[in-house]
C-alpha positions as CSV (number, residue, x, y, z in Angstrom):
1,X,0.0,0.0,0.0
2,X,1.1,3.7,-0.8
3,X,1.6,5.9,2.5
4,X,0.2,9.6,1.8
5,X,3.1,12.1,3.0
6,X,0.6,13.8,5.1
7,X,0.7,18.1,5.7
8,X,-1.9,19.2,8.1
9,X,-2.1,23.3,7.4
10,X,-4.2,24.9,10.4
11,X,-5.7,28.2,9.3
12,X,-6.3,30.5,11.9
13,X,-9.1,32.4,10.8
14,X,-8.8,34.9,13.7
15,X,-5.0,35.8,13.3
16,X,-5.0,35.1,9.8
17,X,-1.6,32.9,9.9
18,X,-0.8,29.7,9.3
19,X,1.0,26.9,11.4
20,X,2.8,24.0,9.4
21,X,3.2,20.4,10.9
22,X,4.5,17.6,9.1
23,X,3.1,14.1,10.4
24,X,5.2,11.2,12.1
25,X,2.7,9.0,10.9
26,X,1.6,9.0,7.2
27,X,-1.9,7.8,6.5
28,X,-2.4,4.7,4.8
29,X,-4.6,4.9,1.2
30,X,-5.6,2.2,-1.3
31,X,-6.1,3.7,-4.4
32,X,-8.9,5.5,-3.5
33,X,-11.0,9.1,-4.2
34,X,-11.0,11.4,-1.6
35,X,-14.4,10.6,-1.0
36,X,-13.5,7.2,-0.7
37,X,-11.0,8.1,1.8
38,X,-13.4,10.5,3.8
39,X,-16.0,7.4,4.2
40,X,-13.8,5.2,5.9
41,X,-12.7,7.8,7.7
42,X,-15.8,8.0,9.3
43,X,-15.5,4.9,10.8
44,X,-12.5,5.4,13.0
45,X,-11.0,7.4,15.4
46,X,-10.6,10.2,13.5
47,X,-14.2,10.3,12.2
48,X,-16.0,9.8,15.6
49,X,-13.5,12.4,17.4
50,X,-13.1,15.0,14.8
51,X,-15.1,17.4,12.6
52,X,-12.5,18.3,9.9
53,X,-12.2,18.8,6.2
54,X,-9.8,18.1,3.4
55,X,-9.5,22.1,1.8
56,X,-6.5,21.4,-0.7
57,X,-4.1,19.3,-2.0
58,X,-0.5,19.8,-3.4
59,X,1.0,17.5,-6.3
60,X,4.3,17.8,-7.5
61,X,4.1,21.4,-6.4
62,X,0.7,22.3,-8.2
63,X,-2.4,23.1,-5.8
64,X,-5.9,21.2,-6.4
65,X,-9.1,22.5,-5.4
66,X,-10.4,18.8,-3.9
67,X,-13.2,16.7,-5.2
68,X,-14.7,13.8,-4.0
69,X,-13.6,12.4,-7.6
70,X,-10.2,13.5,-6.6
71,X,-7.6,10.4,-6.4
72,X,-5.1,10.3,-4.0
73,X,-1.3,9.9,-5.1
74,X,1.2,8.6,-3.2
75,X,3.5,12.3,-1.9
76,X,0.4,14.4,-1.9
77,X,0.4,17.0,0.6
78,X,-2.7,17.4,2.3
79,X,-4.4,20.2,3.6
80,X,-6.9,20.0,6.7
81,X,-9.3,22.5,8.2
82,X,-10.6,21.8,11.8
83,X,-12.5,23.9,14.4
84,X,-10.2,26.1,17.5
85,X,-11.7,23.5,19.7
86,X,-10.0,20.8,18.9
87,X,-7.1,21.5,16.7
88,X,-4.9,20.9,19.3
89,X,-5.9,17.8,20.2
90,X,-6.3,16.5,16.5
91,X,-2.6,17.4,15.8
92,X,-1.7,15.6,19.3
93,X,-3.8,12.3,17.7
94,X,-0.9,12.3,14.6
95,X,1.8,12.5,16.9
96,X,3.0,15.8,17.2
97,X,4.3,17.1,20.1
98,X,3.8,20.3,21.5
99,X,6.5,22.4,23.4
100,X,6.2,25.9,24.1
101,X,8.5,28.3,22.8
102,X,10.2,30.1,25.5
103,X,13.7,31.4,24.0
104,X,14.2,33.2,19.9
105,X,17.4,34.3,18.4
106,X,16.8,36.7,16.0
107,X,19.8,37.4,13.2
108,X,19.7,40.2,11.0
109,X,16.6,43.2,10.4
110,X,14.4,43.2,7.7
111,X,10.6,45.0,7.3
112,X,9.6,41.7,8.0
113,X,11.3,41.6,11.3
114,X,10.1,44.6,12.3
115,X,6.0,43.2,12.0
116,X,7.6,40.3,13.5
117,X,8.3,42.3,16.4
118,X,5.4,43.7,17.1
119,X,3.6,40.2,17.5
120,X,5.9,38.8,20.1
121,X,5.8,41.7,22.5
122,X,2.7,40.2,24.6
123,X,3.6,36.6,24.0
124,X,6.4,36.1,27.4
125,X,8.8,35.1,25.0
126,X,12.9,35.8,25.4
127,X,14.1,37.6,22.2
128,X,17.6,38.0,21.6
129,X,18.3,40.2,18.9
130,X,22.3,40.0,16.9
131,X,23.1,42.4,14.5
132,X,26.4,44.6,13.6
133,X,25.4,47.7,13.3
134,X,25.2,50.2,16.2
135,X,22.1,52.5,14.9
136,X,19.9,49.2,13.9
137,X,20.7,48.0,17.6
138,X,19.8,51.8,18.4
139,X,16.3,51.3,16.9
140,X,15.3,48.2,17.7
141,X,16.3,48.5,21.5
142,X,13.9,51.8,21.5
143,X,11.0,50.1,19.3
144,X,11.1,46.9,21.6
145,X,12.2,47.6,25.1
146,X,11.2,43.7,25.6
147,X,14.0,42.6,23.1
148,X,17.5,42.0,24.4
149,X,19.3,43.8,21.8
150,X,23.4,42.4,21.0
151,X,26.0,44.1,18.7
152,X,27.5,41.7,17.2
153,X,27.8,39.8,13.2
154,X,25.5,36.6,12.9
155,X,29.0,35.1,12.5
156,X,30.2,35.4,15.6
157,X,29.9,32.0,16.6
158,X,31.6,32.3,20.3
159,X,29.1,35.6,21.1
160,X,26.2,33.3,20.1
161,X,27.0,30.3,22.2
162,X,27.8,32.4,25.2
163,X,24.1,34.3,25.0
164,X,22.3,30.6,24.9
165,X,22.2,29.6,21.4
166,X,22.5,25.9,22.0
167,X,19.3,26.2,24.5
168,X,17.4,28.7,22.1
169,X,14.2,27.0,20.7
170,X,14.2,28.8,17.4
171,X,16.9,31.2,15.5
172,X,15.3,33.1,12.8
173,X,17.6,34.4,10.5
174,X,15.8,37.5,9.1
175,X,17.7,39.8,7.0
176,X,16.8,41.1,3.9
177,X,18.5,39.2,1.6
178,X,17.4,35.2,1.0
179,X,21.3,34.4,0.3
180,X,22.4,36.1,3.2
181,X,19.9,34.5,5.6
182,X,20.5,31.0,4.0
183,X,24.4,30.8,4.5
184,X,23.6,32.4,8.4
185,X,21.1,29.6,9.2
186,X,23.4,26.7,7.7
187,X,26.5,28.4,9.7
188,X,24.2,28.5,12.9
189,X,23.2,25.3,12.1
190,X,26.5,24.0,12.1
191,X,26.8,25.5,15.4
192,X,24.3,22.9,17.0
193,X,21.1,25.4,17.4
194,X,18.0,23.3,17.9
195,X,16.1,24.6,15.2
196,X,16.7,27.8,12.4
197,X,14.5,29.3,10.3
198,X,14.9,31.7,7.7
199,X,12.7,34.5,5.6
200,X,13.0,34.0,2.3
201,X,11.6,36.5,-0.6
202,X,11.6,34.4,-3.6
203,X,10.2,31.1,-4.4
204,X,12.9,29.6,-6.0
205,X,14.9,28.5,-3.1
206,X,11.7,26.6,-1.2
207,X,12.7,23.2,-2.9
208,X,16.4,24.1,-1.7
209,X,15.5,25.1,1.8
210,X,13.7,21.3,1.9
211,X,17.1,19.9,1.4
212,X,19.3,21.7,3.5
213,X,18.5,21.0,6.6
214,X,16.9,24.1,7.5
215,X,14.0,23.8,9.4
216,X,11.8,26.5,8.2
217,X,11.1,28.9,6.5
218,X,8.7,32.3,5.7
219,X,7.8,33.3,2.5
220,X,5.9,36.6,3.1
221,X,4.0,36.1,0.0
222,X,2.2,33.1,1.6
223,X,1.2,34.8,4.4
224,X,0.1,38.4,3.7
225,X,-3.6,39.3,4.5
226,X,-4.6,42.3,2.4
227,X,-7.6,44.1,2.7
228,X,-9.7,44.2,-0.7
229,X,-13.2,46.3,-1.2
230,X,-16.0,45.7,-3.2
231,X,-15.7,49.2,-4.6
232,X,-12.2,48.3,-6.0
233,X,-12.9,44.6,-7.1
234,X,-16.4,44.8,-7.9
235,X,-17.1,42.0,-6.1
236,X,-18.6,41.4,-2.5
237,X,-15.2,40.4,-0.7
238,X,-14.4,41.2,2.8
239,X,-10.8,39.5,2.7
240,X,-8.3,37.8,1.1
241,X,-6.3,35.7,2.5
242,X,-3.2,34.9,0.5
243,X,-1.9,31.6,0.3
244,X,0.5,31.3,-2.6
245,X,0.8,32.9,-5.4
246,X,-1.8,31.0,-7.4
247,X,-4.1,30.2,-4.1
248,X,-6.0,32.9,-1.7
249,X,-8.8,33.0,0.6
250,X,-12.3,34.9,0.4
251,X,-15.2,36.0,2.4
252,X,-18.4,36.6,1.0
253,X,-21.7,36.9,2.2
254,X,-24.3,34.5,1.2
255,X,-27.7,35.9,0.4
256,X,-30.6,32.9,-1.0
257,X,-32.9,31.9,1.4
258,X,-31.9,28.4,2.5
259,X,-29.5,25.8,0.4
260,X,-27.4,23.0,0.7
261,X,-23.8,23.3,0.3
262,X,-23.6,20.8,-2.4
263,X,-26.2,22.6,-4.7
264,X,-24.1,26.0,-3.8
265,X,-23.2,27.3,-7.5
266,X,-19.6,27.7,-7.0
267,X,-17.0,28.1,-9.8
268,X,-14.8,25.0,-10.7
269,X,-11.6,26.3,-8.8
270,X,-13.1,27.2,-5.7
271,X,-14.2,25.5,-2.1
272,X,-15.9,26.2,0.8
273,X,-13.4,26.5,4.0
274,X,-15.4,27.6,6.5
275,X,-18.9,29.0,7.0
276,X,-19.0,32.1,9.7
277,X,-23.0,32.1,11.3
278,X,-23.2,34.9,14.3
279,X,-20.2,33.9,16.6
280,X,-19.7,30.7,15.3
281,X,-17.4,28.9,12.5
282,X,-18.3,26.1,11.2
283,X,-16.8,23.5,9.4
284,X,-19.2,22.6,6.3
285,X,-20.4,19.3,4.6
286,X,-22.2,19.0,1.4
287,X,-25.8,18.4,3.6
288,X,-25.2,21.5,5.7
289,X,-27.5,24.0,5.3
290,X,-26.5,27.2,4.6
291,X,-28.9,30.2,5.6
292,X,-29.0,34.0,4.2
293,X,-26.4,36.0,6.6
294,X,-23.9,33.3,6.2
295,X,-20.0,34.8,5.7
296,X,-18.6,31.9,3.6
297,X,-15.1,31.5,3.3
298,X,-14.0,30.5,0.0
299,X,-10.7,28.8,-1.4
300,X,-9.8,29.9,-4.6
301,X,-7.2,28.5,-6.8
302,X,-5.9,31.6,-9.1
């Protein structure tokens, strides 16, 4: 039997980011359509514990919009959408493990850094900031009295280990440039830090990243949420989520009577995420009603 390389992708509606977790545990298929897949799912664990949703697949580095007629191949990546609730607990069931992050190494300044920043300041998390030039140390310790803020070249291998690098549980490397931040997260890596990640800008070096031995990586692309108005688009869009550069995320309001998702008219590239009613998200099915009011969120391949 094939084993699927599994990718869970949790989108966080509320915070509009996305977490990445690659699964110890592949899942077994047999030749079978996603809707094949879905109904035996049903019938274990997963099915009686958890209300989730297959929302994409990636092949050979194209995106499909899923379809119960959709047949799985052996080293598709995919893509699951489940409620707040029970996220957690759903990625605990494939045998990830969860450790809080208590200690960041930051190397190198960057716009993106910067945003970056202004995330972590609430969070209780140590950041230790590296970077050679006096004014940049200048402005960051003023911006982000929280940061511990180090002169010093993301080479300096001996000032790294002496401020905790081997106990950090992430270095980012963050710089501007995708060259230099790959050479400083393989010479950090060499070092023995736990994990590195680095921010890339172009899309080119993803595949390279995945050999390197780099543990991560950000593409800002991937995860920029834009605001977009109906006056501009002509359409009745709230947000947009982007994705990737050929994938993004839409809200819409739905406004005819009462309807079944499956007799939704939706255009052959797109798929229902999530369903927003009041307070609530919901995660829908092709039974599920759907009721005038409804804020559907939409994939969309581009």
């Amino acid at each position: 039997m094939p084993l699927l390389n599994s990718v869970i992708k949790w989108i966080n509606i509320k915070r509009n980011y996305q977490i990445q977790y690659y699964c110890d545990h592949p899942i077994e298929i047999q030749n079978e359509t996603l809707l094949e897949l879905l109904n035996r799912a049903k019938n274990t664990y997963w099915g009686e514990k958890f209300n989730f949703s297959v929302v994409l697949i990636r092949r050979n580095g194209e995106f499909l919009i899923p379809k119960g007629s959709t047949r799985l191949l052996e080293g598709d990546e995919i893509y699951l959408a489940t409620d707040r609730e029970h996220s957690r607990e759903l990625l605990e069931t494939l045998g990830i493990k969860f450790e809080r992050v208590k200690t960041v190494f930051v190397l190198g300044y960057s716009r993106y850094a910067d945003f970056w920043f202004k995330t972590l300041e609430d969070k209780n998390i140590t950041v230790k900031f590296f970077h050679p030039l006096e004014d940049v140390c200048q402005e960051v310790g003023s911006k982000y009295p929280f940061i511990e803020v180090y002169q010093a070249f993301p080479t300096d291998g001996e000032t790294l280990k002496a401020e905790g690098l081997l106990e950090a549980d992430y270095v980012w490397c963050l710089d501007e440039t995708d060259e230099k931040n790959i050479v400083t997260a393989m010479f950090v890596k060499n070092l023995s830090a736990k994990r590195v990640g680095v921010l890339l800008k172009h899309p080119q070096y993803e595949n390279f990243i995945s050999s390197s031995g780099i543990d991560a990586y950000v593409l800002p692309k991937k995860v920029t949420a834009s605001k977009i108005y109906s006056l501009l688009k002509g359409e009745d869009i709230l947000e947009v989520i982007e994705l990737a550069e050929e994938v993004d995320i839409f809200e819409k309001t739905f406004e005819g009577g009462h309807l079944p998702l499956r007799e939704l008219k939706l255009e052959e590239n797109e798929f229902v995420l999530f369903l927003k009613r009041n307070t609530e998200i919901l995660i829908p099915k092709g039974d599920t009603l759907i009721e005038d009011g409804d804020r559907l969120l939409i994939l969309r391949k581009i």
